[in-house]
N, C-alpha and C positions, 0 to 999 in steps of 0.2 A: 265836614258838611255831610248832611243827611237828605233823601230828598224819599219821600211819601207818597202814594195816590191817595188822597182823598175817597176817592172812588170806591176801593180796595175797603176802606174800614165802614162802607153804610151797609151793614147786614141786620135782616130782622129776623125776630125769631117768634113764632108764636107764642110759643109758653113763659116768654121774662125776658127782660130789656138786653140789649146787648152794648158790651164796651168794649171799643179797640185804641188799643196803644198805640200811638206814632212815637214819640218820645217820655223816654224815662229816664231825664239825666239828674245832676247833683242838683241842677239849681232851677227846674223846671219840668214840671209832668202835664204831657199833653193829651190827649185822647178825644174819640168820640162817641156819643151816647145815639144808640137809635131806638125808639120807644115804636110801637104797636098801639092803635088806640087804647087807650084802658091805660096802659104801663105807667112805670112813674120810679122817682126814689124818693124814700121816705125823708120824714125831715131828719137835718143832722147839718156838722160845721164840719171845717178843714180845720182846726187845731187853729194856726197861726198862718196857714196859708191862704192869701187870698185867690177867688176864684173871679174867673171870666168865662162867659157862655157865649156862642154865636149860634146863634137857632139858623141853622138851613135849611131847613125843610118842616113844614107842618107849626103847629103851633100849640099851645097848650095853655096851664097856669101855674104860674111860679109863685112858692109861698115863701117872703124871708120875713124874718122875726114878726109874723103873724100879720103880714100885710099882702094882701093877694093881688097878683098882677096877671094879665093875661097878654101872652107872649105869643111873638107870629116870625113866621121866617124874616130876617136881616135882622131882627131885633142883635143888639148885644148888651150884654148885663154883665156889671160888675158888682162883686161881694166882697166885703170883707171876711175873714177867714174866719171870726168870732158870731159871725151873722148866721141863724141856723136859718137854711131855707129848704124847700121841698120842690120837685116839679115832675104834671103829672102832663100828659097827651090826654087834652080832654077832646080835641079836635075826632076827625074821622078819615082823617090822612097819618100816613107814618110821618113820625118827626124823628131827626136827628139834629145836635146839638156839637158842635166842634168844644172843645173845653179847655183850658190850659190853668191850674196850679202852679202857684212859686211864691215861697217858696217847696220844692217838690216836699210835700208831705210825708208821714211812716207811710210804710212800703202796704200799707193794706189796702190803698187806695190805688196801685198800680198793680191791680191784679186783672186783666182781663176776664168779661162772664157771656 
């Protein structure tokens, strides 16, 4: 068993979004995203891994296979791993975003930034 603060991984940063790892195991990569107004990640897919989003804080818009949604804290979204989607903090509050991968993807998406 592993146990986390939540709390511990909401860091922002001025100059580019930040990601913090809770888990990086065989069969599951978890982390969270915390964006600065402006921030965002570009569009792109998880290979074969499906993704789940839990917006906690702030709100934004989410873009998957060119459908735009507008996303607010408790929301949660699930994607298929083939789904290329985008999402930016368009709001004027910091947003962060709990996320969890599985199956866990190549290792280039468990890179903390």
């Amino acid at each position: 068993m592993k146990i986390e603060k939540l709390l511990d991984k909401i860091i922002y940063n001025d100059e580019k979004l930040t990601k913090k790892v809770f888990f990086n195991e065989d069969k599951v990569l978890n982390f969270v995203l915390n964006f600065k107004p402006g921030q965002g990640v570009p569009p792109h897919n998880h290979e074969q891994s499906d993704l789940i989003i839990h917006v906690l804080a702030g709100g934004g818009e989410l873009v998957v296979d060119g459908n735009i949604n507008n996303v607010a804290a408790g929301d949660v979204i699930y994607c298929k791993g083939t789904e290329v989607f985008s999402l930016q903090n368009t709001g004027s509050e910091n947003m962060s975003c709990f996320v969890i991968l599985a199956p866990n993807p190549s290792a280039i998406y468990s890179k903390e930034v």
